[in-house]
C-alpha positions as a Markdown table, in Angstrom:
| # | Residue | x | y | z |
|---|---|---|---|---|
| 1 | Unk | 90.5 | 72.6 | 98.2 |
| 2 | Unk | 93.0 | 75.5 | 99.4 |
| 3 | Unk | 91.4 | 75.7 | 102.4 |
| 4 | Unk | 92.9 | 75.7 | 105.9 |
| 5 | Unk | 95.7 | 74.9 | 104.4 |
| 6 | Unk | 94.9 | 72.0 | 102.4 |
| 7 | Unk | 97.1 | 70.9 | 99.5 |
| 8 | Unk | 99.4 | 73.8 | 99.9 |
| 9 | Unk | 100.6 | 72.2 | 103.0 |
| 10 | Unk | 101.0 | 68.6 | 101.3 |
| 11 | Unk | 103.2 | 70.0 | 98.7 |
| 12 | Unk | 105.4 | 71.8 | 101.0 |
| 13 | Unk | 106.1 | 68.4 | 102.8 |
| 14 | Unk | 106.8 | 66.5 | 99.2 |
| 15 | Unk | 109.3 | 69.5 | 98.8 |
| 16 | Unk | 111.2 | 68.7 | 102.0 |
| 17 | Unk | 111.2 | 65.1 | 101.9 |
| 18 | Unk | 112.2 | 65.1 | 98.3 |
| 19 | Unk | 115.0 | 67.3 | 99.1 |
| 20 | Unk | 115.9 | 64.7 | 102.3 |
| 21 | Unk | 115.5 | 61.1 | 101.2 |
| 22 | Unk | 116.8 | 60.2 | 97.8 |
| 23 | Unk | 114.8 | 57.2 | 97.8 |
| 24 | Unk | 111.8 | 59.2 | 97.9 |
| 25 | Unk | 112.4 | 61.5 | 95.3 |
| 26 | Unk | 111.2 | 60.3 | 92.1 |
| 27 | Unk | 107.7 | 59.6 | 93.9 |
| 28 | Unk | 107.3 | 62.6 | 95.9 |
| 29 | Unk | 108.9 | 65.3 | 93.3 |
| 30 | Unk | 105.9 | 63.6 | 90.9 |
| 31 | Unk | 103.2 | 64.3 | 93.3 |
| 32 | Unk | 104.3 | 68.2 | 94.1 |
| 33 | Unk | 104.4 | 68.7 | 90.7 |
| 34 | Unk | 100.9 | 67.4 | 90.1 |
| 35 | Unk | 99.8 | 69.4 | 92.8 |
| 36 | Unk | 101.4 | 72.5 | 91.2 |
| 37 | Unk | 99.4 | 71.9 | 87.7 |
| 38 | Unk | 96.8 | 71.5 | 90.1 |
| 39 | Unk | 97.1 | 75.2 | 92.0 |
| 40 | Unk | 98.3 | 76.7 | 88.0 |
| 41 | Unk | 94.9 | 75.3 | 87.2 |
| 42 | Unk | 92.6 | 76.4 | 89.4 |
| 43 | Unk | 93.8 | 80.2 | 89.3 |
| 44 | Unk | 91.2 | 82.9 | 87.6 |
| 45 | Unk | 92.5 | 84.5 | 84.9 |
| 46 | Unk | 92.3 | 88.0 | 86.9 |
| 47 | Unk | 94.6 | 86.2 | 89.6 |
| 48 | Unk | 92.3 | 84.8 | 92.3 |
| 49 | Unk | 91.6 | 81.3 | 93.7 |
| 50 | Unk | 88.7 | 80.0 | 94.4 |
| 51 | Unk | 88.4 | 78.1 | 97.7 |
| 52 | Unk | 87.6 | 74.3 | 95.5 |
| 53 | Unk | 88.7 | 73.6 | 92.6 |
| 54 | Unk | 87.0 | 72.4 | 89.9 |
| 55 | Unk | 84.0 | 75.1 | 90.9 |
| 56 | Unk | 81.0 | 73.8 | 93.0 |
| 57 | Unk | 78.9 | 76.6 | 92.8 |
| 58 | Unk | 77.7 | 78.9 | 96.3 |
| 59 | Unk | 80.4 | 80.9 | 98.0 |
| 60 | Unk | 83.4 | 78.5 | 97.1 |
| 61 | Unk | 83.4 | 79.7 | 93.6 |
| 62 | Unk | 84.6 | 83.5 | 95.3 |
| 63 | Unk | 87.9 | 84.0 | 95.8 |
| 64 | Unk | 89.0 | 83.1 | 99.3 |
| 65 | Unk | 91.2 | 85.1 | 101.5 |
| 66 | Unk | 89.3 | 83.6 | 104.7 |
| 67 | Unk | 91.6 | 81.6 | 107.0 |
| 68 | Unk | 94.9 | 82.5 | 104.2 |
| 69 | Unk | 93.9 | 80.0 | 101.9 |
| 70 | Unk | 94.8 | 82.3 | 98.8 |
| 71 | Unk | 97.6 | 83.9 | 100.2 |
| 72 | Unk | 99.3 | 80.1 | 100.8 |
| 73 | Unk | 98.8 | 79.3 | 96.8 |
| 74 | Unk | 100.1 | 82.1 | 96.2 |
| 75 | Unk | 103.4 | 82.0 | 99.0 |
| 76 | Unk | 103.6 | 78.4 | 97.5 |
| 77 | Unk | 103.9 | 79.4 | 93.3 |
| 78 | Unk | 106.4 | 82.4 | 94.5 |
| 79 | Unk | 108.7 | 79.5 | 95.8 |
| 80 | Unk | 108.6 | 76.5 | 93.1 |
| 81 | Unk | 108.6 | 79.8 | 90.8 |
| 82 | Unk | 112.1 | 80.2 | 92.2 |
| 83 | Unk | 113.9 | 77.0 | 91.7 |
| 84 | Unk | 115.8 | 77.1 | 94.5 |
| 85 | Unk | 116.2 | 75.3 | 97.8 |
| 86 | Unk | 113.8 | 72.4 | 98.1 |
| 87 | Unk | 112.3 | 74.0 | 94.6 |
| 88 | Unk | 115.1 | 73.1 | 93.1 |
| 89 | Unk | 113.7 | 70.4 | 91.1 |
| 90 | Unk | 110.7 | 72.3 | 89.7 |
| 91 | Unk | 111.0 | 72.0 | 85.6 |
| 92 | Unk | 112.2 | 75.4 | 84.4 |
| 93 | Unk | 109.2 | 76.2 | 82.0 |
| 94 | Unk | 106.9 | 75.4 | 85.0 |
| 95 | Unk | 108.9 | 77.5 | 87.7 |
| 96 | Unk | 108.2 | 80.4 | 85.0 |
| 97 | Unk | 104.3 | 79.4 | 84.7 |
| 98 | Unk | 104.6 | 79.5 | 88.8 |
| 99 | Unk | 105.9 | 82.8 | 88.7 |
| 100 | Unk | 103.5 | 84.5 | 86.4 |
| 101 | Unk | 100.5 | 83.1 | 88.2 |
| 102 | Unk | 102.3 | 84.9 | 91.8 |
| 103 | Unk | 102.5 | 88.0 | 90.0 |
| 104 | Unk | 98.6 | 87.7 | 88.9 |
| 105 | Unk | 97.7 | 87.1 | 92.3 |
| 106 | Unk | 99.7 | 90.0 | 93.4 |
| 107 | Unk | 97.6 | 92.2 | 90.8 |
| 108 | Unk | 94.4 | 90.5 | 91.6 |
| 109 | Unk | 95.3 | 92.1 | 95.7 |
| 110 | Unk | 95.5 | 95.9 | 94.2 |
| 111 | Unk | 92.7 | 95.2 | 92.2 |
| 112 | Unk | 90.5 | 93.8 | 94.9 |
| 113 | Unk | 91.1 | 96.4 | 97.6 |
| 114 | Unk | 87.9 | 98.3 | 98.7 |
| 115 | Unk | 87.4 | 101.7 | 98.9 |
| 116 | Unk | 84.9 | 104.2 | 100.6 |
| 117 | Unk | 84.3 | 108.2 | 100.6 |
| 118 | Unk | 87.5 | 108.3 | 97.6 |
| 119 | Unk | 90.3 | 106.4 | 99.6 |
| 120 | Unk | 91.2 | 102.5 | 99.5 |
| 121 | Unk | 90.8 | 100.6 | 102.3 |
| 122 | Unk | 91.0 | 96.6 | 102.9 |
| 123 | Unk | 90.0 | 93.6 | 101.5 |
| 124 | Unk | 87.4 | 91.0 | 102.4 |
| 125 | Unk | 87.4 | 87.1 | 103.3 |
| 126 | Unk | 85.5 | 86.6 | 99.8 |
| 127 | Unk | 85.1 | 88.2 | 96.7 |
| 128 | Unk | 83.1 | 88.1 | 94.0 |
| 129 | Unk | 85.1 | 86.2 | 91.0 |
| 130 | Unk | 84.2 | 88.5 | 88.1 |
| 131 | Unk | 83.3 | 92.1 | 89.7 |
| 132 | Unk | 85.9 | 91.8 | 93.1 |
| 133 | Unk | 82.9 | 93.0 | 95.2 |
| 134 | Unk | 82.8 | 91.4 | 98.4 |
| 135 | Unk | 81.0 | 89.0 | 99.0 |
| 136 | Unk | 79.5 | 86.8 | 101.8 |
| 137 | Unk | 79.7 | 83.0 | 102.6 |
| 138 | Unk | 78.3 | 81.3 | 105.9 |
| 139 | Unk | 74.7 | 82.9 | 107.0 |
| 140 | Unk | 77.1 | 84.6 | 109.6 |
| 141 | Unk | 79.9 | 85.4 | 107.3 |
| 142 | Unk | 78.0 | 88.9 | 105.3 |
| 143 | Unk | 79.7 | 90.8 | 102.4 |
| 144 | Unk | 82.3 | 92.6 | 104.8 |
| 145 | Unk | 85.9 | 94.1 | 104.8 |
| 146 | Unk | 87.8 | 92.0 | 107.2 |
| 147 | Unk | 90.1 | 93.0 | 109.4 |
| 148 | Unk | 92.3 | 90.1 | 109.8 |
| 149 | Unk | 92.2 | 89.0 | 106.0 |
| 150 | Unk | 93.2 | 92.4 | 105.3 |
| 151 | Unk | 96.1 | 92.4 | 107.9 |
| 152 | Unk | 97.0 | 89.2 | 106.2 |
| 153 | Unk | 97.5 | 90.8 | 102.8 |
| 154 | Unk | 99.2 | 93.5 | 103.8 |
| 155 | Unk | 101.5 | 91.3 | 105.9 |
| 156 | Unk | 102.4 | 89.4 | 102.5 |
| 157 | Unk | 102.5 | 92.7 | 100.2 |
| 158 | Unk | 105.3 | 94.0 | 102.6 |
| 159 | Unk | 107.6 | 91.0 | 101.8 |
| 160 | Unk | 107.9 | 91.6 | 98.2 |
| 161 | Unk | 111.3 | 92.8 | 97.5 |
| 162 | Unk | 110.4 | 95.0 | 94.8 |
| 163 | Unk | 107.2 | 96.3 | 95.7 |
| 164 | Unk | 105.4 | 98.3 | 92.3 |
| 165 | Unk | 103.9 | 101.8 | 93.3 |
| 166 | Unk | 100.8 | 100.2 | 93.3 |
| 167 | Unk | 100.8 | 97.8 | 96.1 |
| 168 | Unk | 103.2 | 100.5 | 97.6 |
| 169 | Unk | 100.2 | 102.6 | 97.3 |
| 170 | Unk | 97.9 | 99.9 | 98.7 |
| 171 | Unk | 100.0 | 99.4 | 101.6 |
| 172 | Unk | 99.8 | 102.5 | 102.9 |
| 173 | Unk | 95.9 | 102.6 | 102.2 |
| 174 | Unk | 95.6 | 99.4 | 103.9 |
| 175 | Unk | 97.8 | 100.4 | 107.4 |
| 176 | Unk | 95.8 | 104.0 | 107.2 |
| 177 | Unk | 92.4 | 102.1 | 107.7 |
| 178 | Unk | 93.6 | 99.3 | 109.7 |
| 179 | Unk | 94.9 | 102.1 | 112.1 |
| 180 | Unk | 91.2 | 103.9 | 112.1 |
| 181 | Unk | 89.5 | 101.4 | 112.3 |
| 182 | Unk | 91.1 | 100.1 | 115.9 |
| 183 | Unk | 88.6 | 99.9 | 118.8 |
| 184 | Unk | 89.9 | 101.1 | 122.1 |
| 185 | Unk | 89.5 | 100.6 | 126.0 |
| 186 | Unk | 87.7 | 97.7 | 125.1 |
| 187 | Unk | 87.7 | 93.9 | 125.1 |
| 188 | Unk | 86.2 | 90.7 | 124.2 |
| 189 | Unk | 85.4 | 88.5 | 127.4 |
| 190 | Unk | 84.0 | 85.6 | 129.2 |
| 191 | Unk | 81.0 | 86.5 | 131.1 |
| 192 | Unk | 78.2 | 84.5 | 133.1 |
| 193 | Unk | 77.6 | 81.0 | 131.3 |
| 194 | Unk | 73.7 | 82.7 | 131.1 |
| 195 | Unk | 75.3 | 85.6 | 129.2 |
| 196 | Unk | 78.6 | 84.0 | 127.2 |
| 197 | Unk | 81.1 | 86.6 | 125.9 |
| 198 | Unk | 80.7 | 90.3 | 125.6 |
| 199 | Unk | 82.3 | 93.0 | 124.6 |
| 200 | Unk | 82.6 | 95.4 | 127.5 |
| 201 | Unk | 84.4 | 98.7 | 128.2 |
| 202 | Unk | 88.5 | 98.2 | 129.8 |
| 203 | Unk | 90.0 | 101.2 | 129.8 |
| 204 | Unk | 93.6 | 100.9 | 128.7 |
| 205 | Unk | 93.3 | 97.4 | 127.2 |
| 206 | Unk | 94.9 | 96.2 | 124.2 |
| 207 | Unk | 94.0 | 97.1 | 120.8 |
| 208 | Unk | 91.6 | 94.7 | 119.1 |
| 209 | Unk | 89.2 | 94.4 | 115.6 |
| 210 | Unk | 86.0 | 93.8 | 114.6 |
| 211 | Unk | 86.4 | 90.9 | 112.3 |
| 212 | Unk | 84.2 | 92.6 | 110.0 |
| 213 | Unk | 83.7 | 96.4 | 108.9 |
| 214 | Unk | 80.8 | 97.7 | 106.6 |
| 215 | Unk | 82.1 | 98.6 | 103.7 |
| 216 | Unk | 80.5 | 102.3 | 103.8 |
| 217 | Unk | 80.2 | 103.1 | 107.1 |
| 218 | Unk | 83.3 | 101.7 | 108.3 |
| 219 | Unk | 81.6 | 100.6 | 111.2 |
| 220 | Unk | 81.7 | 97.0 | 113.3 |
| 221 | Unk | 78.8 | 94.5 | 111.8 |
| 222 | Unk | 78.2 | 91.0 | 113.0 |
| 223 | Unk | 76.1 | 88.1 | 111.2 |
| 224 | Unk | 73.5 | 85.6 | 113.1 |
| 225 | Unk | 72.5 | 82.4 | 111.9 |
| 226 | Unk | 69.7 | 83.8 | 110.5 |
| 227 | Unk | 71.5 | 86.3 | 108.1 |
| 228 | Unk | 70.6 | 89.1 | 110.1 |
| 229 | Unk | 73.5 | 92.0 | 110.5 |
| 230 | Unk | 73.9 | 93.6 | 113.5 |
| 231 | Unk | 75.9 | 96.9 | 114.7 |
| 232 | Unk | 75.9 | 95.4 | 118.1 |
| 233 | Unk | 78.1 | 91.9 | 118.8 |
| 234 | Unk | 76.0 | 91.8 | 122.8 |
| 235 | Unk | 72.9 | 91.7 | 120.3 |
| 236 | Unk | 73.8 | 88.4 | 118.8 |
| 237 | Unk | 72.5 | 85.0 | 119.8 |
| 238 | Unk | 74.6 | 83.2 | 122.3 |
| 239 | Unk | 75.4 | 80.4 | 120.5 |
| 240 | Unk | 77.3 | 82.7 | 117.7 |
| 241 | Unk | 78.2 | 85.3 | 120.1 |
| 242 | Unk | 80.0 | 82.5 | 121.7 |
| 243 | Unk | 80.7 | 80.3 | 118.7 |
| 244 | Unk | 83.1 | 82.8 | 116.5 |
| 245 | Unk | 86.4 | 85.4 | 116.6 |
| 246 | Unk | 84.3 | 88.2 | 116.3 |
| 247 | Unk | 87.6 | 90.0 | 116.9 |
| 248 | Unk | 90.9 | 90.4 | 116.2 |
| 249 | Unk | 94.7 | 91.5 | 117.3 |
| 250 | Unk | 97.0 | 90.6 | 113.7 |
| 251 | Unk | 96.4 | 93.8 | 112.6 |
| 252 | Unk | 98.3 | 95.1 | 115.4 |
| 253 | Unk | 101.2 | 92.6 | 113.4 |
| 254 | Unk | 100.6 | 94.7 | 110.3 |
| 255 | Unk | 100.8 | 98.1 | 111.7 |
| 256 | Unk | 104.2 | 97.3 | 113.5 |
| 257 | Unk | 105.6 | 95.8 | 110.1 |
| 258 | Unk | 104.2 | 98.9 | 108.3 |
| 259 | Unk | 106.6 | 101.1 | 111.0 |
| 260 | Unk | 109.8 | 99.3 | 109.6 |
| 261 | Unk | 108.4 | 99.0 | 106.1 |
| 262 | Unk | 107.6 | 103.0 | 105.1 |
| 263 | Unk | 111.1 | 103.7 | 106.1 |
| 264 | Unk | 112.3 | 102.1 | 102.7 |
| 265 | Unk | 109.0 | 103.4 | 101.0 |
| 266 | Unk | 108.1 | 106.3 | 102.6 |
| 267 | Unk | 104.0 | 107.6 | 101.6 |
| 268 | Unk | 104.2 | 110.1 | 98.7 |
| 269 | Unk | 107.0 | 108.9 | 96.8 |
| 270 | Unk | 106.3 | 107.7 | 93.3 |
């Protein structure tokens, strides 16, 4: 699995301690690079990742921005695709491979980003392998953009050095909703041990995000246990009002980037 890190986070310690103990090397630049046919493997032809590879069936088959376990693969295949630093090793043939599969996943992000009444939006913490609708996972977890996931993306498409005018394009889309979408005077607290956490009105407090946003509407939803989707977070049961980030602040992170970012790619140039 990519998930929570997983395997991406193995290989990037086989990169360091190959690069810092000769008499690890052979060993250790042998497992990163069966790891690396292993991520090179496991990629969709349009560019996504499933969460576990080889497919299981149910909601791991999607591909999985939840928790960054995509954007990590894809971090990781920029870097060996380099050959430099502790990638240095990587055969040149596979660095290439490496490289080609980043640049599908970058492809794969335009191509997944949601849109609703003719202008792009986000993305969600699944989607759908074959159509790139979104789709659920947990009972809790419905078909949803997602705030954080989206921040997430963005985040990474700002870092590319030569940006296409497509993800230029779905930057600004992405930071133009994230900024909309931003609920106000509001936060996400600690109650009475009777009545858990609650969102309740705090005039002047920070920022925050609904983890999920209907797709249509735009508006806040939240999932119970029993797949039921509510408008309302207090109207959830305790136990997963209490048991889940229903909100979020890194898209604050994005939006701040974004101000530095449009100054070398300012909105409405080709």
């Amino acid at each position: 699995t990519i998930d929570n890190g997983a395997t991406t986070t193995e290989m990037r310690f086989l990169a360091r301690v190959q690069a810092q103990s000769p008499e690890k090397r052979e060993a250790c630049r042998a497992a990163f690079l069966r790891g690396l046919r292993y991520l090179l493997d496991a990629q969709y032809p349009n560019g996504g990742f499933p969460q576990v590879y080889p497919l299981e069936g149910g909601y791991h088959d999607a591909i999985t921005l939840n928790d960054g376990a995509m954007l990590k693969a894809v971090e990781l295949l920029f870097e060996a695709g380099s050959a430099q630093g502790d990638y240095a090793f990587v055969p040149p043939a596979l660095a290439g491979e490496a490289r080609a599969a980043a640049q599908r996943a970058v492809a794969l992000f335009v191509a997944a980003q949601q849109g609703a009444a003719g202008r792009r939006t986000g993305w969600g913490q699944q989607h759908d392998a074959l159509s790139l609708a979104l789709a659920g996972a947990r009972n809790f977890e419905p078909a949803a953009l997602a705030s954080g996931e989206s921040a997430a993306v963005l985040l990474f498409l700002m870092r590319l050095p030569e940006p296409s005018p497509e993800v230029r394009q779905a930057v600004h889309a992405g930071v133009a909703w994230l900024r909309a979408s931003a609920l106000r005077d509001v936060a996400w607290r600690s109650t009475t041990p009777e009545a858990g956490r609650r969102l309740v009105a705090a005039p002047g407090a920070p920022e925050i995000w609904s983890r999920y946003y209907d797709a249509h509407s735009l508006k806040p939803v939240f999932g119970d246990r029993d797949r039921s989707v509510h408008d309302d977070v207090n109207a959830l049961s305790l136990e997963r009002r209490n048991g889940y980030a229903w909100f979020v602040s890194v898209p604050a992170r994005a939006i701040e980037a974004y101000a530095v970012w449009t100054l070398r790619h300012p909105a409405g140039v080709p």
